[in-house]
C-alpha positions in Angstrom: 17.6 8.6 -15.6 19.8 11.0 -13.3 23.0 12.4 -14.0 25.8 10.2 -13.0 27.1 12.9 -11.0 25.9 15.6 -8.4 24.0 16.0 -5.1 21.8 12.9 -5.1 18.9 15.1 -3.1 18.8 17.3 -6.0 17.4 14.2 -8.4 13.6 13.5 -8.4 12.7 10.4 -6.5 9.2 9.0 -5.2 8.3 7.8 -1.5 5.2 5.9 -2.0 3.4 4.2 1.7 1.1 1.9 1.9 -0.3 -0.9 3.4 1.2 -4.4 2.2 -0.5 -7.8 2.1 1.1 -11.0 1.8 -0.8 -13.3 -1.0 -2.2 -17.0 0.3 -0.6 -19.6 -2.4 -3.8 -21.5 -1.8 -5.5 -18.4 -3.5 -7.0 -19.4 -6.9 -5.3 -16.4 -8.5 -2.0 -17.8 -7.5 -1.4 -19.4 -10.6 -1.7 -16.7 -12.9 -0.4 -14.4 -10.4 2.9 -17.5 -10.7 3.0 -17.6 -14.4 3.1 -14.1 -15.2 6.2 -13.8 -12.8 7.7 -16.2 -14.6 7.3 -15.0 -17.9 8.2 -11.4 -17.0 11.6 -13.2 -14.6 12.0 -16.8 -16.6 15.1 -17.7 -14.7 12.8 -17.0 -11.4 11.7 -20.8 -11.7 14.6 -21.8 -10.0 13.1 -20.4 -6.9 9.2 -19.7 -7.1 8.4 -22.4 -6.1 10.3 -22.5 -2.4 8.2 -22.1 1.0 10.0 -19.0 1.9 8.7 -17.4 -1.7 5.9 -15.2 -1.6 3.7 -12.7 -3.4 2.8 -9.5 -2.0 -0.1 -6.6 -3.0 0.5 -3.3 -1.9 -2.4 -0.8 -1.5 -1.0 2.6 -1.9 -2.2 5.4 0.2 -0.1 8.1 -0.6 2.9 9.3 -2.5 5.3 11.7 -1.4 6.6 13.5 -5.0 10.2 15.4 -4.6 10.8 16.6 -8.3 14.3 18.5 -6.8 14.9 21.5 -5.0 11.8 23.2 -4.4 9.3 20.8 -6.4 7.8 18.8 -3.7 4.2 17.4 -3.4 2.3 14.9 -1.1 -0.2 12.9 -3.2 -3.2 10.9 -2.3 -4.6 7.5 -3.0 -7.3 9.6 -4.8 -4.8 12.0 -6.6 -3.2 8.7 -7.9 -6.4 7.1 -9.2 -6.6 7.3 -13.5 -9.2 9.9 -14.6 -12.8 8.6 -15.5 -13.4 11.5 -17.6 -10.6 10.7 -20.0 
């Protein structure tokens, strides 16, 4: 967590871009996809349920990295994927 104080642009933060997809309810993943919202946000049943509620995937296809002054990186889907080797 950053410093309570400073220059903000100084802190590390993380851009990431992608393309988003809105879930269809009717999906039969929806659910799971349902239950493990609620049991990660229990007091979410007061609204999961509404018409104007929805579930979203993100596909990300790059990240921009900014680790402070002078540490910045542009990363790739690929760059982002876990290593097979190990």
């Amino acid at each position: 967590m950053p410093p309570a104080k400073g220059d903000p642009l100084a802190f590390p933060r993380v851009t990431v871009i992608g393309r988003v997809t809105k879930l269809d309810r009717q999906d039969q993943n929806h659910p799971g996809r349902r239950e493990a919202w609620l049991a990660k946000h229990p007091k979410a049943a007061l609204y999961v349920d509404f018409g104007d509620f929805n579930f979203y995937r993100m596909t990300v296809e790059r990240v921009s990295l900014n680790g402070g002054f002078g540490k910045a990186y542009e990363l790739t889907a690929e760059d982002l994927k876990p290593d097979a080797a190990g």
